[in-house]
C-alpha positions as CSV (number, residue, x, y, z in Angstrom):
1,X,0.0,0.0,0.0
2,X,3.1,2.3,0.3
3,X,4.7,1.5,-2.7
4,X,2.9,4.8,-4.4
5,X,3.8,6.7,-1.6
6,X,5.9,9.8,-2.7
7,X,7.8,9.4,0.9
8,X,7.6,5.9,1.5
9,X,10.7,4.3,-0.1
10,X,10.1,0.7,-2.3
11,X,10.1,-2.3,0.2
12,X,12.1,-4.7,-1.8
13,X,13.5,-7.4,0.6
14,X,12.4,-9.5,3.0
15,X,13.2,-7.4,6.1
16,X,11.4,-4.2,4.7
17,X,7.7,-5.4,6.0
18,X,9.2,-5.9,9.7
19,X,11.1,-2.7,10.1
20,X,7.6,-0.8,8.4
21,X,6.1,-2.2,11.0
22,X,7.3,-1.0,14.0
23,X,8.1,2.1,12.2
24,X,4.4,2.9,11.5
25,X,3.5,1.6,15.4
26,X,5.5,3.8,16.6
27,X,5.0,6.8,15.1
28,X,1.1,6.2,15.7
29,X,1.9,5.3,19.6
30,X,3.9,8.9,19.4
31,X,1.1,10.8,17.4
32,X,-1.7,9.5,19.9
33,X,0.5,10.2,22.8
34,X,1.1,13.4,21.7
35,X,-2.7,14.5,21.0
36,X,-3.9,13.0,24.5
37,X,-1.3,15.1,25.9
38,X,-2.6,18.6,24.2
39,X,-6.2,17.5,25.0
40,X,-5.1,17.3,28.0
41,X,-3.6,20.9,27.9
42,X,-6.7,22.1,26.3
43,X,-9.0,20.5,28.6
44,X,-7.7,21.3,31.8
45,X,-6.5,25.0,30.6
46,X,-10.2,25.9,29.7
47,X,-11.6,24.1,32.8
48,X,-9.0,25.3,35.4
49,X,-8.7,29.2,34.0
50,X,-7.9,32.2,36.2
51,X,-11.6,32.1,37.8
52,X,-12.6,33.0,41.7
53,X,-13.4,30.0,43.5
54,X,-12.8,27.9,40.9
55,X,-9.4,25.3,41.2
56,X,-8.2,21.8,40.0
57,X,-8.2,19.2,43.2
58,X,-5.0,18.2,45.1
59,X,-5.0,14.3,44.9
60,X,-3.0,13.4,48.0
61,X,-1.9,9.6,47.1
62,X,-3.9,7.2,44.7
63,X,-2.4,3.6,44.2
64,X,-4.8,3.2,41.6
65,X,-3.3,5.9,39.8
66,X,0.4,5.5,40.6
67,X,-0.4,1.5,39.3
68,X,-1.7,2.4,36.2
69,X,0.8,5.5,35.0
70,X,3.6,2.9,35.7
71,X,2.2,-0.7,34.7
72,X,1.0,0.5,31.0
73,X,4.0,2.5,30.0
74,X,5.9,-0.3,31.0
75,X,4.2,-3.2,29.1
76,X,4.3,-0.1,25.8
77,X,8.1,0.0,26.2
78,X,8.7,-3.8,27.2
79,X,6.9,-4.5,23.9
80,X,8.5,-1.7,21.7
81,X,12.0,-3.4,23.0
82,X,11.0,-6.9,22.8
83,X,10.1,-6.3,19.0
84,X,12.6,-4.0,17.9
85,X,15.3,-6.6,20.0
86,X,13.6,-9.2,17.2
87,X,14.1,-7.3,14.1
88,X,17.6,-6.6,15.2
89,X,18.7,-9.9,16.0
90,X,17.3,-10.8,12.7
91,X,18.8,-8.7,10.7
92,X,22.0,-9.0,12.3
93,X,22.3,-13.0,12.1
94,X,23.3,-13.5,8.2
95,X,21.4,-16.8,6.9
96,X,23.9,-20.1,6.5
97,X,24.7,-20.4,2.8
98,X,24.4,-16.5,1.9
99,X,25.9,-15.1,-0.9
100,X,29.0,-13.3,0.2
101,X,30.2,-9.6,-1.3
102,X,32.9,-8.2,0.0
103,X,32.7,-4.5,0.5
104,X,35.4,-1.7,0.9
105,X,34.3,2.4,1.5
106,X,36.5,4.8,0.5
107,X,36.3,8.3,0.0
108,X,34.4,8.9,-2.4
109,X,32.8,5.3,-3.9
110,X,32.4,1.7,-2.8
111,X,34.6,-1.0,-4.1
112,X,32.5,-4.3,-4.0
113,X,33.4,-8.1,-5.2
114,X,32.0,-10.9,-5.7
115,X,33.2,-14.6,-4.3
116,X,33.3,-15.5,-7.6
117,X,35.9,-12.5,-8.4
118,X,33.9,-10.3,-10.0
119,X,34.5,-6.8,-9.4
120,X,32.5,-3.7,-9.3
121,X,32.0,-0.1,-7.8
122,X,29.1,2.2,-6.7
123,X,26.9,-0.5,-8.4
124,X,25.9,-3.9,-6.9
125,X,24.8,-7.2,-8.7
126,X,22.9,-9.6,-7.0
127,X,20.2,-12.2,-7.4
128,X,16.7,-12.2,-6.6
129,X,15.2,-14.3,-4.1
130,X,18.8,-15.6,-2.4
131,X,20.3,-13.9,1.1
132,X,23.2,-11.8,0.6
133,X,25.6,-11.1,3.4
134,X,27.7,-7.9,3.0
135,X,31.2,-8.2,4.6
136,X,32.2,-4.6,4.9
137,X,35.1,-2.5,5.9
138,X,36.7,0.9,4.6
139,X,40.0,2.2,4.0
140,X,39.6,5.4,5.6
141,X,37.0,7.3,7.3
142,X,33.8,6.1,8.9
143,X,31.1,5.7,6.3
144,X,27.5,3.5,6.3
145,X,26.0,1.4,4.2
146,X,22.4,2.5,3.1
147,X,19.8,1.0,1.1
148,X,16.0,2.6,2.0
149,X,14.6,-0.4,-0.2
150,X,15.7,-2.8,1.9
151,X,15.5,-1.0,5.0
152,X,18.9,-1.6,5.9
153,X,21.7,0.6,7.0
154,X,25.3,-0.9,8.8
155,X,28.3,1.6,9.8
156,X,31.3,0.7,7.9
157,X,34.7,1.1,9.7
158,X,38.2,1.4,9.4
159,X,40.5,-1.5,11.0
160,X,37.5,-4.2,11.3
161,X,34.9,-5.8,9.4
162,X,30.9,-5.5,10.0
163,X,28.2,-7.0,8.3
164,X,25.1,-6.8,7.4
165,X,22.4,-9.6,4.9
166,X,19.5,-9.1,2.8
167,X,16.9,-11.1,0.5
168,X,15.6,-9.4,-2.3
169,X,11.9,-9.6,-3.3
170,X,11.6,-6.9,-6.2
171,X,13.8,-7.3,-9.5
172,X,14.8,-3.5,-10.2
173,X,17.2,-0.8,-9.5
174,X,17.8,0.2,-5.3
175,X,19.4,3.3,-4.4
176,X,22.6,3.5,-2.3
177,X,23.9,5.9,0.0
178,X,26.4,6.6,2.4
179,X,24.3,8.0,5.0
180,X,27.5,8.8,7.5
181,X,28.9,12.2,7.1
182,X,32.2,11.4,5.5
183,X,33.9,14.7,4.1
184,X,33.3,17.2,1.7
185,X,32.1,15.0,-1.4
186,X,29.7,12.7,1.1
187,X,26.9,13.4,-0.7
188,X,28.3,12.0,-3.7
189,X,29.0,8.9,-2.4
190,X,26.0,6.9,-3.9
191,X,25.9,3.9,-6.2
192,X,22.9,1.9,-7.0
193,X,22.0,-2.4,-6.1
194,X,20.5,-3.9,-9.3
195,X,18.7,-7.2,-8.4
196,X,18.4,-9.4,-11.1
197,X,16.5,-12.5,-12.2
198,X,18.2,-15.5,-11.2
199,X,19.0,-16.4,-15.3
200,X,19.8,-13.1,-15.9
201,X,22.6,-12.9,-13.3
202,X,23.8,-15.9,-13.9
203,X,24.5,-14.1,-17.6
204,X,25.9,-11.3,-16.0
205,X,27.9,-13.6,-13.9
206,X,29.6,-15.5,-16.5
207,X,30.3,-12.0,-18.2
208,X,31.9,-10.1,-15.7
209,X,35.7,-10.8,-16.4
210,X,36.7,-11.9,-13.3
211,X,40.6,-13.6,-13.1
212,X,39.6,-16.2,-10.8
213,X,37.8,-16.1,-7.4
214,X,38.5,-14.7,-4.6
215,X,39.6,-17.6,-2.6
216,X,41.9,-18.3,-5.6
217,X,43.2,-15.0,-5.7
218,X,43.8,-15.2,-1.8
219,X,45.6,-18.0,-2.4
220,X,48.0,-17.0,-4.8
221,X,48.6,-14.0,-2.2
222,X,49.5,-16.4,0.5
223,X,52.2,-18.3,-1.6
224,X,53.7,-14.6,-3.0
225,X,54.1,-13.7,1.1
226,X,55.5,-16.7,2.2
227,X,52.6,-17.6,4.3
228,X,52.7,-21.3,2.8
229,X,56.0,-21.9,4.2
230,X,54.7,-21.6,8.0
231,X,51.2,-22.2,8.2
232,X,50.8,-26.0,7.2
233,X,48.8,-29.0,7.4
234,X,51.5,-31.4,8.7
235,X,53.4,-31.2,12.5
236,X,56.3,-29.2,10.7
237,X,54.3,-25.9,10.6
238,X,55.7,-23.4,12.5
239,X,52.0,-21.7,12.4
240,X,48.7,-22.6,13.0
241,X,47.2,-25.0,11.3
242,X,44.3,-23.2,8.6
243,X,42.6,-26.4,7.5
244,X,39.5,-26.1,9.4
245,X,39.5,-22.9,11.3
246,X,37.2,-20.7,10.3
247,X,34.3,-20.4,12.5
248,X,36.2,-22.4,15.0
249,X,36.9,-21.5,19.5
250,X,41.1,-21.0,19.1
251,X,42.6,-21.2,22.5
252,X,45.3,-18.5,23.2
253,X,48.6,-18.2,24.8
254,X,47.2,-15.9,27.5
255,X,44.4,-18.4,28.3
256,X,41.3,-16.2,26.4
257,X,39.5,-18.4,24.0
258,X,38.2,-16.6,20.9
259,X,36.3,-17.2,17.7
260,X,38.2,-17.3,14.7
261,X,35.8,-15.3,12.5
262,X,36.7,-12.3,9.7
263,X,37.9,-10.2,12.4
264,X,40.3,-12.7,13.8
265,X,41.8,-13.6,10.6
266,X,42.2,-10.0,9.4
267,X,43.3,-9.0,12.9
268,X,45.9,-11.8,12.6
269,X,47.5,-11.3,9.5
270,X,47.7,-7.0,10.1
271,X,49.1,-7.5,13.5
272,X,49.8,-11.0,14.5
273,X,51.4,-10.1,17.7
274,X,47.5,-9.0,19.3
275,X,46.2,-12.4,19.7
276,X,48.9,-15.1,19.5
277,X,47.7,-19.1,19.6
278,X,48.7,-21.1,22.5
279,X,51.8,-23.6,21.5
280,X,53.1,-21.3,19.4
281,X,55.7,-18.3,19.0
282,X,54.6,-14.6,18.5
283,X,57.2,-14.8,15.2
284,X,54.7,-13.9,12.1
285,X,55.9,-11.3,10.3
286,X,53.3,-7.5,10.6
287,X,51.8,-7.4,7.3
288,X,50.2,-4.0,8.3
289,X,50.6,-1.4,5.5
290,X,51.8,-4.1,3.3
291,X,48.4,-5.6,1.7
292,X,45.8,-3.9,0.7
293,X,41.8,-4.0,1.8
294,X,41.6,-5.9,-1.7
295,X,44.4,-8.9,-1.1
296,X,43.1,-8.9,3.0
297,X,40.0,-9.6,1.5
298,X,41.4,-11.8,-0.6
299,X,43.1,-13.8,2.0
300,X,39.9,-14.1,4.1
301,X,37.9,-15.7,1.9
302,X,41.3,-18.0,1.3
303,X,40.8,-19.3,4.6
304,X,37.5,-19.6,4.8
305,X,37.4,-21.6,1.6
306,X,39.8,-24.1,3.5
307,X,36.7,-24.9,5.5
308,X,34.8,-28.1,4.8
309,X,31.2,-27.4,3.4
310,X,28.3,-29.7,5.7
311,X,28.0,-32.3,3.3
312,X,31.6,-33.2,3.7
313,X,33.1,-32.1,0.0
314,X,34.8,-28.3,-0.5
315,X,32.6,-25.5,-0.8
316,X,34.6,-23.7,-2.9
317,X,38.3,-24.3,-4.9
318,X,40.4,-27.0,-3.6
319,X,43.2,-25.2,-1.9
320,X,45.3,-25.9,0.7
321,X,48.2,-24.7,2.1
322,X,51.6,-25.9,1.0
323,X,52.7,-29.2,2.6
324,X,49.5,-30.9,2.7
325,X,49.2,-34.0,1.5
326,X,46.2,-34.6,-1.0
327,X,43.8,-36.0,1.3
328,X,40.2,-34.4,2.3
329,X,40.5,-31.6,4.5
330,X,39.6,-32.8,8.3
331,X,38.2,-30.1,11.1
332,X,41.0,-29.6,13.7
């Protein structure tokens, strides 16, 4: 019903009808607040005027009252949270099997590519009717990630990754925005999402050029810096074993027992020396300043590729690192 709307953006993904939704409650709850309140005014203003003899009654204590100004705002605002704690949850919890783009902000565009290699900027590709999970990260300044379509918006920052998911439901053309103050060409900083029949991007797939995947590409960057000769899947590795890790609890030296998500691997090949795995020697190299967002990228979805898929066979290309022997992968 909002779609002809002139302020009342497209809803075009899956999320949109949720995030309307306690959008329109809660500007109703605030509008009818808001005129009981100036009836109120109005009411007791014209019945209470400047008048001899005439004045509004003390009340001096009514549990009654005191029960029912505290139990209904409470249940409103237990409810607003429990919802709104929902959608969030939601929308932060990227589906299992989603479509992964890497993103990278910088001032003045976004630099986005595919797992399959394919590269692109201020314009997204993707598929209708399949989840899409955004890994995103920027090589400068704060920026954010905006699309009103699909009623999403995630910060972008320097040093980490965040990320954010959608399904399309529409085919068509999506604004986006940076909707982060940025510098002095912020408002330029728009590109457009283009979701696409499912036989159509798989034309435009095929077409795009790409020089191999990502995970390929991230593996070619891990023999050029040596990585290979450390980090391997026999005992003589003088690094971590990488067969298996991602998504995995790695014990540390200092005792603390963290996740070894896109964080942990960027955050271990920038500055190696932050989080250093028990039964081994703080020795790896800083590679900070010496990749860019594109080959740490890269390198990510290398070792994520090195992760068994559920059903047992490879997920993606069959890499491994140099010394293993050509077995299947096993989860360490």
């Amino acid at each position: 019903m909002f779609d002809t709307f002139p302020l009342w953006p497209t809803r075009a993904s899956t999320t949109a009808g949720s995030v309307d939704a306690l959008f329109i409650f809660l500007v109703t709850l605030s509008a009818l607040m808001s005129l009981v309140i100036f009836t109120m005014i109005m009411v007791f203003a014209v019945r209470y005027r400047r008048r001899k003899g005439v004045a509004a009654e003390q009340i001096e204590g009514s549990t009654a009252l005191e029960v029912t100004w505290s139990v209904i705002p409470l249940f409103i605002f237990v409810v607003i949270f429990v919802w709104g704690a929902v959608i969030y949850f939601k929308e932060r919890t990227p589906p299992r099997g989603a479509t992964e783009v890497y993103v990278v902000a910088k001032q003045w565009m976004w630099k986005l590519q595919h797992e399959e290699g394919q590269r692109e900027i201020n314009e997204l590709h993707v598929p209708l009717g399949r989840d899409v999970k955004m890994i995103l990260t920027s090589q400068d300044v704060i920026h954010s990630f905006y699309v009103p379509a699909f009623r999403i918006k995630q910060d972008v920052l320097p040093g980490r990754y965040t990320t954010a998911w959608f399904r399309p439901t529409k085919a068509g053309t999506y604004h986006l925005f940076c909707a982060e103050y940025c510098g002095s060409q912020h408002s330029g900083m728009i590109g457009q999402v283009v979701v696409l029949e499912p036989a159509q991007y798989e034309v435009w797939l095929s077409g795009g050029g790409a020089s191999g995947t990502m995970a390929s590409n991230g593996q070619n960057i891990f023999q050029q810096l040596g990585c290979s000769t450390c980090h391997r899947s026999d005992t003589q590795g003088r690094g971590p074993d990488l067969v298996g890790l991602f998504g995995k609890p790695v014990q540390l030296e200092d005792g603390r027992v963290v996740t070894a998500d896109e964080n942990y691997i960027r955050e271990s090949i920038l500055t190696p020396g932050a989080k250093v795995v028990s039964g081994f020697k703080p020795i790896m190299p800083v590679f900070q300043g010496l990749v860019s967002e594109e080959q740490l990228n890269a390198l990510v979805a290398y070792v994520k590729s090195l992760n068994p898929s559920p059903s047992g066979a490879a997920g993606g290309p069959t890499v491994v690192p140099s010394g293993a022997k050509p077995q299947e992968p096993k989860v360490q």
